[in-house]
RODO-2510 file (C-alpha; in nm, 4 decimals, decimal comma):
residues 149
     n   res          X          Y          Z
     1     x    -1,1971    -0,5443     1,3080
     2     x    -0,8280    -0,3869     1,3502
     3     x    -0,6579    -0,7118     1,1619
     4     x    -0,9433    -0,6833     0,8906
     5     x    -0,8852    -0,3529     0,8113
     6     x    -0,4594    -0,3500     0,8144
     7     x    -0,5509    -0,6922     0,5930
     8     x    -0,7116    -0,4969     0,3516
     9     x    -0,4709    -0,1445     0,3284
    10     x    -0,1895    -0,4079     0,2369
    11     x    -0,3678    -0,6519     0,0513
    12     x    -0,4926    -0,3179    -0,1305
    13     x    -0,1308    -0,2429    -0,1966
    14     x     0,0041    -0,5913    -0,3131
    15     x    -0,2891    -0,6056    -0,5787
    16     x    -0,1922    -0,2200    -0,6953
    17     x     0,1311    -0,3553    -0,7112
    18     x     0,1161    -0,6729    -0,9194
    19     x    -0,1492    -0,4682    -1,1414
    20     x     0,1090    -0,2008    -1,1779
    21     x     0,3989    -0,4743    -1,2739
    22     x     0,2105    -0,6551    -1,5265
    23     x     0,0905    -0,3845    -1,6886
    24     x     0,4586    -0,1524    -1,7238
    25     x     0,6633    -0,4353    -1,7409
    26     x     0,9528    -0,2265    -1,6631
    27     x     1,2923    -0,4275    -1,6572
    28     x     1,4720    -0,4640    -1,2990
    29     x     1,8180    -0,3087    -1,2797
    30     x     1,9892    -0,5955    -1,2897
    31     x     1,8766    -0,7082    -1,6379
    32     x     2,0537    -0,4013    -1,7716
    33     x     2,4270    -0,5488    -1,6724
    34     x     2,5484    -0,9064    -1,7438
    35     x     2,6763    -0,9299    -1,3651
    36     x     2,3673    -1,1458    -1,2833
    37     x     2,3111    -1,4837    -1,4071
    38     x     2,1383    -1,4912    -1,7551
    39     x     1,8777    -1,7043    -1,6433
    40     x     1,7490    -1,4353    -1,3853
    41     x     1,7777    -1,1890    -1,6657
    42     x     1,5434    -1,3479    -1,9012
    43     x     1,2875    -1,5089    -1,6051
    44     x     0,9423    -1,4042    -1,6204
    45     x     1,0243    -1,2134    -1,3088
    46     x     1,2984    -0,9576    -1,4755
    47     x     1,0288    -0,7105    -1,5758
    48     x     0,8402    -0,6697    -1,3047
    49     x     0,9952    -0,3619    -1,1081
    50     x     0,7842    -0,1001    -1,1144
    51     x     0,6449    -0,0347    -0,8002
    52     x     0,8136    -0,2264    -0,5330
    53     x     0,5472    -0,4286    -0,3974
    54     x     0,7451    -0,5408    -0,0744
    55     x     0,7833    -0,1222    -0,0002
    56     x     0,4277    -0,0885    -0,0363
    57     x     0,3399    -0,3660     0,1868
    58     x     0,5387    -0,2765     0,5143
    59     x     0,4379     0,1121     0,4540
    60     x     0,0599     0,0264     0,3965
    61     x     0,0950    -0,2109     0,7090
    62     x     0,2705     0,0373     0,9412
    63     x     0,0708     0,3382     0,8837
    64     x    -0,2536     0,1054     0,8651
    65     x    -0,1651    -0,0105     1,2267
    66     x    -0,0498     0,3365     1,3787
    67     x    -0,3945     0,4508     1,1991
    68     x    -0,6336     0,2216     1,3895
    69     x    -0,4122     0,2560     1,7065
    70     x    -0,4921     0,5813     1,6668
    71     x    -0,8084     0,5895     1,6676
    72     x    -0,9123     0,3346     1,9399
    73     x    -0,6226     0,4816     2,2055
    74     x    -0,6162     0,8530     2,1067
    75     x    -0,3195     1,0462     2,2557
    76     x    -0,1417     0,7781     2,3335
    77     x     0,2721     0,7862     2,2602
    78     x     0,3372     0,4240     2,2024
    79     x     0,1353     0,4988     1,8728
    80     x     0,3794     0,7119     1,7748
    81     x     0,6478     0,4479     1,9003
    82     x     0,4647     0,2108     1,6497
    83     x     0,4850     0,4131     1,3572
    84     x     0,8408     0,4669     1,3724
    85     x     0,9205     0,1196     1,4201
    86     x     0,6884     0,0315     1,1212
    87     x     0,8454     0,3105     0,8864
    88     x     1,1760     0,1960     1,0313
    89     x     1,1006    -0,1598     0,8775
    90     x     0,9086    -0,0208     0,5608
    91     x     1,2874     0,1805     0,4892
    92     x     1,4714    -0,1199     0,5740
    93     x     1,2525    -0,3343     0,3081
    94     x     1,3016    -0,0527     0,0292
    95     x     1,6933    -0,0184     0,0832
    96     x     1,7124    -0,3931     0,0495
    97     x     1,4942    -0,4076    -0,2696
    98     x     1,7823    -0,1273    -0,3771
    99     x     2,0562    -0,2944    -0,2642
   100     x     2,0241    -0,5994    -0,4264
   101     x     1,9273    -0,4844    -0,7189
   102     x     1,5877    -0,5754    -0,7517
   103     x     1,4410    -0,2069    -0,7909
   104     x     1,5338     0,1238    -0,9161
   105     x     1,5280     0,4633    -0,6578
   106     x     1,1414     0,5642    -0,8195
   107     x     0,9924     0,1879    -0,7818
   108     x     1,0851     0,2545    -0,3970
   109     x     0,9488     0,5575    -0,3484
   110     x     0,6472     0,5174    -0,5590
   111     x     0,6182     0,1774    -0,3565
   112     x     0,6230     0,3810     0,0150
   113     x     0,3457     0,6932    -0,1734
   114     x     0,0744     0,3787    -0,2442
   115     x     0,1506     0,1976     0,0782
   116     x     0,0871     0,4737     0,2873
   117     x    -0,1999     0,6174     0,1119
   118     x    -0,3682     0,2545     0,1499
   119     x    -0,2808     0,3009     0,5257
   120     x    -0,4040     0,6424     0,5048
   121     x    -0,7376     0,5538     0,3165
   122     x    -0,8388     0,1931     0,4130
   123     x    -0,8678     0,2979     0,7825
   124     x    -1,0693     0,6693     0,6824
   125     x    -1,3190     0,4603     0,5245
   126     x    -1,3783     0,1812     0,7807
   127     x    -1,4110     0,5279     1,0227
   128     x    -1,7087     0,7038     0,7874
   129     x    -2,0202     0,6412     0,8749
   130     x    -2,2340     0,4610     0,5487
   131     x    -2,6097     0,4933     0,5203
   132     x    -2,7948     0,4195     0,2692
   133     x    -3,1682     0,6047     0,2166
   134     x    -3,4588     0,6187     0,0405
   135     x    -3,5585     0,9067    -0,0909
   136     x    -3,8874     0,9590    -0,2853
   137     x    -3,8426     1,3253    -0,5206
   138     x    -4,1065     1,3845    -0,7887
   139     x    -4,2204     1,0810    -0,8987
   140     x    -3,9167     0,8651    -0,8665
   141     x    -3,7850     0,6546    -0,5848
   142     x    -3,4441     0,6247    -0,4817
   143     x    -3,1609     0,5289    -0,2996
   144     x    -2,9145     0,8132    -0,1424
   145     x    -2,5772     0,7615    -0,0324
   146     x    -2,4926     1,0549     0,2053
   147     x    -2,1723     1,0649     0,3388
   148     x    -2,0704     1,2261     0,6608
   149     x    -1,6823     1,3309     0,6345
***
């Protein structure tokens, strides 16, 4: 159930992502100077930088994980130990995306915002109890969906 749920927080993100790209088409920063071979600046793949998909992976998958570690092994520091390490990586990816000129500054940091909400959310919903009920008011019949937060 743990792998299932990280699967989803980042495939979650990677589908927010490409929806994102396609639909902005915002030009990569290296299609703005001739430094780059011309080829890369007119691929299909020049215009597809906003939000950096690779930032919102590792963040969605580190705070996923420390999320359901968490929550099976309460208390515990090594969660804590995997976090960092996880954030650690999830900072690594983004300053590479920067550094090589792949994203701007805000496709980063809007990247690491969706990737750890997903890890945030994903895991809160696996953890809320669903029940559906039928409920019969006034002459109707019905389902209810109560939710206990």
């Amino acid at each position: 159930n743990d792998a299932v749920i990280v699967a989803q927080a980042v495939a979650g993100s990677l589908t927010l992502s490409v929806l994102t790209n396609t639909s902005t088409r915002r030009p990569r920063p290296h299609v703005y100077g001739d430094q780059s071979p011309l080829e890369d600046r007119t691929s299909g793949k020049a215009s597809l930088s906003f939000f950096s998909g690779h930032t919102a992976t590792a963040f969605a998958a580190a705070v996923s994980v420390f999320e359901t570690l968490r929550r099976r092994h309460p208390g515990r520091a090594t969660n804590y130990v995997v976090l960092g390490v996880g954030l650690g990586v999830g900072v690594l990816v983004g300053s590479a995306r920067l550094l090589s000129g792949q994203h701007f500054p805000t496709d980063v940091l809007v990247g690491a915002c969706v990737g750890t909400s997903l890890g945030l959310l994903v895991p809160a919903l696996h953890h809320t109890p669903v029940q559906l009920q039928l409920s019969t008011q006034g002459a109707g019949l019905g389902i209810s969906l109560p939710l206990a937060l």
